[in-house]
Structure formats: structure tokens, C-alpha cells
N, C-alpha and C positions, 0 to 999 in steps of 0.2 A: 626582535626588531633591530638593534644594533648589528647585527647580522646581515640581514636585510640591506640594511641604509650602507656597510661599509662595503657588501658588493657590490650592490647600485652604482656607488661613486666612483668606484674601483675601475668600472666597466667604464663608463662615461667619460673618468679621467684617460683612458687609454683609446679610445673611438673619438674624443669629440663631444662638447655637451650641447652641441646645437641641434643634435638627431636624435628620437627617441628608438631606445635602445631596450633589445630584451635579453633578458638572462638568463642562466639556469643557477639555483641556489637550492640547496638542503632546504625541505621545509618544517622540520625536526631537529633535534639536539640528535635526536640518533643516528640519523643519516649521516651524518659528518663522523663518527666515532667508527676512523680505520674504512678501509678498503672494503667495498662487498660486491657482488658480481648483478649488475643491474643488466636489462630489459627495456629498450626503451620503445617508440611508437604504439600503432594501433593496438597489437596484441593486449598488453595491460589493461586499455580502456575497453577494449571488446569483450573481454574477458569477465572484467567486473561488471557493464549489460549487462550479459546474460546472464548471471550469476545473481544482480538484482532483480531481470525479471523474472527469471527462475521463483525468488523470494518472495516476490510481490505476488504471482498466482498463488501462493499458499498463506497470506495475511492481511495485503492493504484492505481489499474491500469485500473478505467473506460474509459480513455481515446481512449483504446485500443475496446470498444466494439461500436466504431464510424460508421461502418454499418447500426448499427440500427438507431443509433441517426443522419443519412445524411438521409434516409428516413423520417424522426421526420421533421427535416428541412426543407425538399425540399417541406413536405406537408404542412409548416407553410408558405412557399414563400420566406425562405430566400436568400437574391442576387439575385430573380424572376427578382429587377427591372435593372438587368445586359445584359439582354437578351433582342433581340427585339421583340416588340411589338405579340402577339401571339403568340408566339412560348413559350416552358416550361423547355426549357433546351440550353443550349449553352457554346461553351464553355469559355466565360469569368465567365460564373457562376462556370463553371467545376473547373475552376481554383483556383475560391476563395474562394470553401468548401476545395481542397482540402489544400490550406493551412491553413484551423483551422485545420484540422487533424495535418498537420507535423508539427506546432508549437507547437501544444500539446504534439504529442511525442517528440518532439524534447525534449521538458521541461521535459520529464517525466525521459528520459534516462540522458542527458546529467547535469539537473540539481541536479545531483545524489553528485556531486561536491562540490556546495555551500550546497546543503541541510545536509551532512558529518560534514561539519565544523559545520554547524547550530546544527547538535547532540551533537556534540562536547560540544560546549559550554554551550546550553543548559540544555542537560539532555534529555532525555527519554520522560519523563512526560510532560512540555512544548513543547516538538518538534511535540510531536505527537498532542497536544491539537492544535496548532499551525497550523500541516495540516490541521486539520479537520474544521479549522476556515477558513481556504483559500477556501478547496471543502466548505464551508458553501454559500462566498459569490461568489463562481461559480457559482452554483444552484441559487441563488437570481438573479443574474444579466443571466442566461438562461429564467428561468421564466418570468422575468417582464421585461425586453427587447421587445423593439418593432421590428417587422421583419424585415422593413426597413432599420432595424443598421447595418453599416455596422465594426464597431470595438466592438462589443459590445461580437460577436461570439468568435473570435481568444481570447481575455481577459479573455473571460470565460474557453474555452479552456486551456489557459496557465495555468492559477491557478488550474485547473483540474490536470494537467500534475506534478506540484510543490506540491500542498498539495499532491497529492497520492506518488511521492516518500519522501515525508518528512513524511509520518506516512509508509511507508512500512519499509524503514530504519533502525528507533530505533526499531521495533518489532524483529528482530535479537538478541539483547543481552537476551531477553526472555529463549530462547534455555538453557544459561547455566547453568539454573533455574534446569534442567532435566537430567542431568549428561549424562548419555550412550545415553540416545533419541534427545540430542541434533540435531543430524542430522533430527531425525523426525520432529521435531517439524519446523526446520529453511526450509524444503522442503511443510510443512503445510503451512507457509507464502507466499512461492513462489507459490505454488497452487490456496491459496486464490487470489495472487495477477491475476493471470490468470482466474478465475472464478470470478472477477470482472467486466472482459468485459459486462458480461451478465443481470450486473445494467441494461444499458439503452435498451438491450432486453426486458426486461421486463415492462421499461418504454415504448419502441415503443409497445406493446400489451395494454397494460394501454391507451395509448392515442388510436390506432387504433381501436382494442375490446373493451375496458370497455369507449369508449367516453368521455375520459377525456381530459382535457386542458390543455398545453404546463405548463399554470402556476402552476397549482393544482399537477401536478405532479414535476416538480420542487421544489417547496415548501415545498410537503413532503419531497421531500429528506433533502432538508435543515432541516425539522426537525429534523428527524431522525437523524442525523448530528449533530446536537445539543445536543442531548441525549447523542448521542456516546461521544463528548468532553466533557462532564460534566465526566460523568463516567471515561472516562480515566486521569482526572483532580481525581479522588478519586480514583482509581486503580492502577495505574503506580508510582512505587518507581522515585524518584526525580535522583536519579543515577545510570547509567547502571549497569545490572547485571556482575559478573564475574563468571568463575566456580567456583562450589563448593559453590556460596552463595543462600540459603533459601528464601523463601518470607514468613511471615507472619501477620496477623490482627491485626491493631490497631483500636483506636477507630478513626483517621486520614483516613483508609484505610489502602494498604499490602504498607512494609518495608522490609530491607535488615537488614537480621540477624546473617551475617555470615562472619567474616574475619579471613583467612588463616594470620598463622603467622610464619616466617623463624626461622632461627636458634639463639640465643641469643637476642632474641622480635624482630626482626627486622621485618620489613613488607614485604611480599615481592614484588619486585619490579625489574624485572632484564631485563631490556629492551635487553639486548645483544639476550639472551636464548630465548624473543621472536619474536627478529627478525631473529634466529635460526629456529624455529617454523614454521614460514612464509613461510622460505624458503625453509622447508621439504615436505609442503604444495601447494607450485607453484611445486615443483618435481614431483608433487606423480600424480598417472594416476586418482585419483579422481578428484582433481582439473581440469587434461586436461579435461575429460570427462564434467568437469562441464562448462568451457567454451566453446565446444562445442554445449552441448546444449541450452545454450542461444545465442550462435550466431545461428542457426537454427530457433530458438524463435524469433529472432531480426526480422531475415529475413523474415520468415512467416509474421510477423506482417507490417511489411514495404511492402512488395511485393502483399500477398492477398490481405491483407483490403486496401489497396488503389488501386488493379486495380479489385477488383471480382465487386463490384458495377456500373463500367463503361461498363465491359466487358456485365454482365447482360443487361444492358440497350440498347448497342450495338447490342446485339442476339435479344432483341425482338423488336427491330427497324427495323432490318431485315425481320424478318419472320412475322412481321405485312406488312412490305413492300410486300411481295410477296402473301396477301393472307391469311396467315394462322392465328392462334389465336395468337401470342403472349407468351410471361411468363409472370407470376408473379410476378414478382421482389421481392415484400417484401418476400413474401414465400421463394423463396431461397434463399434470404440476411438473415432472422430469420433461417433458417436451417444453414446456414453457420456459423454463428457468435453462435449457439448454440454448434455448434460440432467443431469449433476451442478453445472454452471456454473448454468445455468438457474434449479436450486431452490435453488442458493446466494444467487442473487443475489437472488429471492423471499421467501425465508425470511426473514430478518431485517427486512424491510420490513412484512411481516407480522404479524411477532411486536413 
């Protein structure tokens, strides 16, 4: 902060303190320490996008793509030994899949809360390396869990639900990296986070088509997880972006090169004017529009994916009863969960 406050003045004393003035300052102790060959404009912030939404298809909101992954399960025999003797289904097992699912979202919405604070204090770059260390040891303890377990599911579950909104989170302050597209970019995360569902789609193809193993494909994910947090442990500035601030290359990785300064070097800082802000913002039909559509999002995701699976099951228990061939189930549980991902990831791009 002394830092801060004697470029501020610095700049001001030599421009004039009647005009508000912007600067470029280290946002680091390290930055300042010697010469290093910096990067500066769009590239850095574009860079790190993608690289976030990259992240986010494979964490914020897989929880949500639990159709596939109940087939995953039901064909490893998890909670089979709930059920009696012969039979493949029943409904105390019905019961205790479906709560890994609500635990998990439960986690994923509500611990939006604590995960906030956790940014808070944090920072950006921790919080997110943080998620991704959580889905790490999701994926570990899914893979190498024995079927039998019966707490081993919902655990895994939970930290699924918590690491994906603790890296969906800090990817927000990104946005103000990109002045006017801010909006784009913050409806690109919301997208990613809804075309996440479609991870364990792809895992349930993986194990079903390509014959691989509950664990082998767990594990990759955890690797790939691991990549991911490394990287964002070298990409991610240490503190949240504001508007108006830059990213650019150190030899550390991208940094904050940019602070706005008020009038007579003051910093600015004017919490009135942005709780002003706020509340222009809860007014304005953007905002209703925007809670709208995630209560619609809420609901879809609460209401299908927890009853299109049962209901599936239901229709061809039926119609095997009377004679005829039956459905497919996984086939249209993979068709469903592709095309709820689909318009997820659509929709807010849109809107």
C-alpha cells in the first residue's frame, strides 16, 4: 500500500491533481525485483479465458451432469447391496443415489456462501488452485473407492459440488480484464459452467464404449486436474481484477498493471457510489432478466435430472412388462444430458 499511495502522488504531482489520473504500478513485491521481459495487451487476458474456460468444462459444475455418472454407478453396483437378494433395483438404493446427487448440488449452490468469503480472503489464484485440489481428491476417492462404500459416494460428491463453485467464483473478476465485453466473457463462464455437465458424459462413453475402468478414468481426471492447478498457480494474478486493470507477463507469470487514481492521488475508493452501483443494478431489467434465468436453470436441474432417470426406468419396466422391447435408457439418459448441456451452454451467450 505505501507503494501504491507514493506512485499515485507521484503521478499526480507531475500531471496536475485536478484530473483523475491512471497509472501503471507493480502489483507484487516481485514484480519490482530487477528487470523482466513483460507482454502486455489483449494476449495475456485472452490467454488466461481460455485457459479458465478450458478449467471450468472440467470442474465448476460437473455435478450437474449426474445422469451419466448414476448409470456409471448403478453399472459398478453401487448400493446393489441395499436391494434384496436378486433383484437390480429398489427403492432403498433409489434413495441413496439420489441423495449423492442433492448433497452435491446442494454444495454446489448453497456453498456459494462460504466459498465468497474463501475468495475474499484469499485471492483468485489460491481459491481457484484450492478448488481444483478439492475436484482432485473427488476423482481419487471416486476411482479407487470400493463399491461397497457406502459414504465414500456422497464425499466425493460434496467436494465435487464445493471445489466446482470455488473455481467458478474467482473466474468472474476476469471479465474486467475486457472493458465493454465484460459481459461476454462473465456469460462465457456461465456457459462453460453448464457444458461441464457433459465431463462425466463423456466419462460414461469412456467406460461403456471405449471399455475402460471406473478407476482409469477417474484418475485421469484427477490428472488433468492437476495440470489445470499447476497452471493456474502460474497464471492467476494473486488479486482480484478491478476495471480498467491490465494483465501482463512476468517472468512469475500475468500481473496487475493497472491502478486508477482519484483526484489529489487519492486512490479510489468510494464504497458509497458502489453501493449506489449495486443498486442501479438490482433495478435495471438486466439483472431481473438475469435472475430469471437461473431460477429456470435451478429448476430444470432439480426437477429433470433427478426424475428423467427414474421415469426412464419406469417406461421400460412397463413395456418390458407387457411384451414389448423395452428402452434403452443409457441412450436417452446420453441424449438428454447432452442436449440439456447443449442449451445450457447456449443460453446465456445469448441472453
Amino acid at each position: 500500500e505505501p507503494l501504491r499511495l507514493y506512485a499515485a502522488m507521484t503521478v499526480v504531482a507531475g500531471s496536475g491533481a485536478s484530473s483523475d489520473v491512471t497509472t501503471e504500478i507493480a502489483d507484487d513485491a516481485k514484480d519490482v525485483e530487477g528487470p523482466t521481459r513483460r507482454c502486455t495487451g489483449r494476449g495475456p487476458a485472452l490467454l488466461l479465458l481460455i485457459f479458465t474456460l478450458w478449467q471450468s468444462i472440467f470442474t465448476s459444475g460437473i455435478v450437474y451432469g449426474w445422469p451419466s455418472l448414476l448409470l456409471l454407478l448403478r453399472e459398478e453396483g453401487v448400493y446393489a447391496g441395499r436391494c434384496p437378494l436378486g433383484t437390480e433395483d429398489c427403492r432403498e438404493r433409489t434413495l441413496a443415489l439420489n441423495l449423492v446427487f442433492t448433497l452435491g448440488a446442494m454444495t454446489n449452490v448453497a456453498g456459494g456462501v462460504i466459498c465468497g468469503f474463501v475468495v475474499d480472503r484469499l485471492g483468485p489464484k489460491r481459491s481457484l488452485a484450492g478448488g481444483v485440489l478439492v475436484t482432485i481428491v473427488a476423482s481419487v476417492v471416486m476411482g479407487l473407492s470400493d463399491a461397497s462404500s457406502d459414504v465414500a459416494w456422497p464425499i466425493a460428491f460434496v467436494a465435487y459440488g464445493f471445489g466446482g463453485c470455488l473455481v467458478h467464483l474467482p473466474s468472474f473478476s476476469l471479465g474486467n480484464a475486457f472493458g465493454s465485453s465484460k459481459g461476454f466473457v462473465i456469460s462465457s463462464f456461465v456457459s462453460a459452467f453448464s457444458a461441464s455437465s457433459l465431463t462425466f458424459l463423456f466419462a460414461y462413453f469412456a467406460y461403456e464404449k471405449g471399455g475402460l475402468s471406473r478407476r482409469s478414468i477417474f484418475l485421469a481426471h484427477a490428472g488433468i486436474e492437476v495440470v489445470n492447478m499447476c497452471t493456474s498457480l502460474w497464471l492467476w494474478p494473486s488479486r482480484p481484477l478491478k476495471p480498467g486493470d491490465i494483465l501482463e507477463f512476468s517472468g512469475t507469470g500475468l500481473c496487475v498493471k493497472r491502478v486508477h487514481v482519484g483526484q489529489n492521488g487519492a486512490l479510489k475508493s468510494e464504497p458509497t457510489a458502489g453501493f449506489r452501483r449495486v443498486c442501479r443494478l438490482a433495478a435495471s431489467k438486466t439483472f431481473f432478466g438475469f435472475v430469471i434465468f437461473h431460477t429456470v436453470q435451478l429448476w430444470f436441474n432439480r426437477c429433470l435430472m433427478g426424475w428423467f432417470n427414474a421415469e426412464l426406468m419406469w417406461k421400460d419396466e412397463v413395456m418390458r412388462s407387457s411384451g414389448g422391447p423395452g428402452l434403452d435408457v443409457s441412450k436417452h439418459m446420453s441424449i438428454f444430458n447432452a442436449t440439456h448441456g447443449l442449451i445450457g451452454f447456449l443460453g446465456p451467450s445469448f441472453f
